[in-house]
C-alpha positions in Angstrom: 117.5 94.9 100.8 118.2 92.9 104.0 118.1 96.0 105.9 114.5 96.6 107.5 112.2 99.6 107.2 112.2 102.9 109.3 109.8 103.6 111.8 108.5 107.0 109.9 108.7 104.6 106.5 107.3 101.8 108.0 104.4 103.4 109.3 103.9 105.5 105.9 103.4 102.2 104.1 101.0 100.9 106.8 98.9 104.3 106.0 99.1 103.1 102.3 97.6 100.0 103.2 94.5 101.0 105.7 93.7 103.6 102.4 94.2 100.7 99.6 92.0 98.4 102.0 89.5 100.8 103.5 86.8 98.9 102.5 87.7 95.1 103.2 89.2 96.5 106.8 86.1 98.9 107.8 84.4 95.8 109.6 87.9 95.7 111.5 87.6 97.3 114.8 91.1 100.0 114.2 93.4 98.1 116.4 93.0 94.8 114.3 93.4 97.2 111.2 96.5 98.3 112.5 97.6 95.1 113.1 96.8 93.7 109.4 98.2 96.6 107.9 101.6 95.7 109.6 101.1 92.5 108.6 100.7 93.4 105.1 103.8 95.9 105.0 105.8 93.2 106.7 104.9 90.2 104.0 105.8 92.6 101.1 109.4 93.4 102.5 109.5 90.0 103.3 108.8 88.7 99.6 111.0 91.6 98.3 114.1 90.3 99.7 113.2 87.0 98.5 113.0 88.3 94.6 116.2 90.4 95.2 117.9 87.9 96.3 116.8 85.1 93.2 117.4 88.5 91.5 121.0 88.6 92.3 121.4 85.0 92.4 121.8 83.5 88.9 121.7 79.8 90.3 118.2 80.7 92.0 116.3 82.5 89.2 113.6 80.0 88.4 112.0 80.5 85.0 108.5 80.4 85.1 106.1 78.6 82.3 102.9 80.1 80.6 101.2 77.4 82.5 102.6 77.9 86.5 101.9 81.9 86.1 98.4 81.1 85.2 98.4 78.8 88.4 100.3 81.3 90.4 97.5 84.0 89.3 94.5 81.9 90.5 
């Protein structure tokens, strides 16, 4: 999962993200929209290889409570 995100993929996923967020970005002139939609598709592959590698990693897996999912869900 190390491996980064095609230009044509990359930019499909930004697309996602301006529709998914059309309404919190619309005060966004388009440039800044652009911007946080790269941000946003960038953070997710980001976190992704994180969990695939905890994922593969017995000795990293951390087991998560009732308690710190309702803190992580706040």
């Amino acid at each position: 999962m190390e491996k980064t995100y095609s230009q044509r993929t990359r930019k499909q996923l930004q697309n996602k993200m301006l529709e998914l967020f059309i309404e919190e970005m619309d005060s966004l002139p388009h440039d800044l929209q652009q911007v946080l939609a790269d941000d946003l598709v960038t953070a997710f592959h980001n976190r992704l290889t994180v969990f695939m590698k905890i994922q593969s990693r017995p000795q990293l897996q951390v087991q998560f409570s009732e308690e710190n999912l309702a803190r992580i869900r706040k």
